[in-house]
C-alpha positions as a Markdown table, in Angstrom:
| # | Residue | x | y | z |
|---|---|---|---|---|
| 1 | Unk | 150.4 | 156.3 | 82.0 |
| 2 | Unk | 150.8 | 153.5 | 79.3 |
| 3 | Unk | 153.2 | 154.7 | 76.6 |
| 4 | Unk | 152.9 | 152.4 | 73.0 |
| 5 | Unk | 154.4 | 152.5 | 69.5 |
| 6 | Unk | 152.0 | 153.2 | 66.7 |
| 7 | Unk | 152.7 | 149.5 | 65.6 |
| 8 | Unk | 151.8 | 148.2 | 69.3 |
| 9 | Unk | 148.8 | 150.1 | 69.0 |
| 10 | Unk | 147.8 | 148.5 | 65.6 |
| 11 | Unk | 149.0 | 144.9 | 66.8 |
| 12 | Unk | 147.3 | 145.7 | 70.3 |
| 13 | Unk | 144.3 | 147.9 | 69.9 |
| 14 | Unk | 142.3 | 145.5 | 71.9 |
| 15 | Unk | 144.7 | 146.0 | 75.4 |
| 16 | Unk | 145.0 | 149.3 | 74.7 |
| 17 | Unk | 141.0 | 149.9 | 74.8 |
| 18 | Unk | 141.2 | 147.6 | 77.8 |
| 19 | Unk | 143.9 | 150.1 | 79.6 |
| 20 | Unk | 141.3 | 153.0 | 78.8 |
| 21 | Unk | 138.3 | 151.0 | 80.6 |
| 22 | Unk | 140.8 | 151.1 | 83.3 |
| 23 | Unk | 141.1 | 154.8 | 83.4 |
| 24 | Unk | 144.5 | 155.0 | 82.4 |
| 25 | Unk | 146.0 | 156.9 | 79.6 |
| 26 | Unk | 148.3 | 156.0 | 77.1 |
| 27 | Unk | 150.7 | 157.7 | 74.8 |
| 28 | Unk | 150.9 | 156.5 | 71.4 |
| 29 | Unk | 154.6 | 157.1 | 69.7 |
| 30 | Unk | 156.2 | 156.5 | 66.2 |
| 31 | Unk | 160.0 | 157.0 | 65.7 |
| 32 | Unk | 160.5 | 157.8 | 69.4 |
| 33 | Unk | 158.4 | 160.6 | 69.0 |
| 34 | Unk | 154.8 | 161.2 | 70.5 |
| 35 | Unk | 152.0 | 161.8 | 68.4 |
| 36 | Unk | 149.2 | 162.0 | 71.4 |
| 37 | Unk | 147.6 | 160.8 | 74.2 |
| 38 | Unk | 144.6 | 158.6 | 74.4 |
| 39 | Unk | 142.6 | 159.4 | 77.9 |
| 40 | Unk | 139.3 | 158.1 | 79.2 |
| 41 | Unk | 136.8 | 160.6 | 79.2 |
| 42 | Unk | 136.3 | 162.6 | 82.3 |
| 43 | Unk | 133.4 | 161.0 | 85.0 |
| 44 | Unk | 130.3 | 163.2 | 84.8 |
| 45 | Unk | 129.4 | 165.1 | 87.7 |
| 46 | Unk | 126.0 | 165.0 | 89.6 |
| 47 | Unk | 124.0 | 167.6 | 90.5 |
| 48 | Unk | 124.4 | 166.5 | 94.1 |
| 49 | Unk | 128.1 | 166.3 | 93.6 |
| 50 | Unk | 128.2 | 169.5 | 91.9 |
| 51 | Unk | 126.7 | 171.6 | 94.6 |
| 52 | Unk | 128.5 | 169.3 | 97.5 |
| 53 | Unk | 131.3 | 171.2 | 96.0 |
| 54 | Unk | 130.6 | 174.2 | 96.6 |
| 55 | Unk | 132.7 | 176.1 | 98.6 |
| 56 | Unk | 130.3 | 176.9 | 102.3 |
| 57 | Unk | 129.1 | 180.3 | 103.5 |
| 58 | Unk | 128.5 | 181.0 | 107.3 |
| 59 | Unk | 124.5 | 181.6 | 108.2 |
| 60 | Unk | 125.7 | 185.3 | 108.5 |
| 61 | Unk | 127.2 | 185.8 | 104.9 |
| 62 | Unk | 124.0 | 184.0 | 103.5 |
| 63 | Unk | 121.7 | 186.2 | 105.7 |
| 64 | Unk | 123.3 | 189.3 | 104.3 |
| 65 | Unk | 123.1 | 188.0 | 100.5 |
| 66 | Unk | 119.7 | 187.0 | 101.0 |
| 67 | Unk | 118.8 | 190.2 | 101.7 |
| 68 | Unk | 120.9 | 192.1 | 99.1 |
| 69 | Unk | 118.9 | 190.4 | 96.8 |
| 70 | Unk | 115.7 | 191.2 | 98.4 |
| 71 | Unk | 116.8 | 195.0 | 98.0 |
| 72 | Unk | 118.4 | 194.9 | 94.4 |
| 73 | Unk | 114.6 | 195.4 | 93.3 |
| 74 | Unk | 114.5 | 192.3 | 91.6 |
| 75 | Unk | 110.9 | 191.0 | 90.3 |
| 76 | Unk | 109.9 | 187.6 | 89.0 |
| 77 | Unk | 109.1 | 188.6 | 85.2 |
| 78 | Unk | 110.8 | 185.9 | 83.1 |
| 79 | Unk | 111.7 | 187.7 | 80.4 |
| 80 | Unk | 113.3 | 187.2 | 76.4 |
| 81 | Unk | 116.8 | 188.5 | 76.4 |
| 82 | Unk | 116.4 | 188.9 | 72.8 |
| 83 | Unk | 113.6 | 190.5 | 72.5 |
| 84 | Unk | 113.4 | 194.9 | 72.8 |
């Protein structure tokens, strides 16, 4: 992490964007104190990714949650939740 005086950051502003396209973060300070950080913003995630995440079940554990679903009664009516 990059840590810069307010006045750097004024005088600067243009290596300071540059350490952001880097995916660094950088503290801005005034009077040896810190006002905040600057950070890139977090990567989005793909779909793919997302689910590649996702912790794995064994074939038996999905078997049985397949068929608790089957026999929680469920039907395929889509239906308004905010609607009586």
């Amino acid at each position: 992490m990059t840590t810069v005086t307010a006045t750097d950051l004024a005088r600067r502003t243009n290596q300071v964007l540059d350490a952001l396209a880097r995916g660094e973060s950088v503290t801005i300070t005034r009077n040896n104190t810190v006002l905040g950080t600057i950070s890139p913003p977090a990567r989005a995630v793909t779909l793919r990714e997302a689910f590649e995440r996702l912790p794995k079940i064994s074939r038996d554990a999905a078997e049985h949650y397949k068929a608790d679903i089957r026999d929680a009664g469920f039907d395929d009516e889509v239906r308004d939740p905010w609607r009586h």
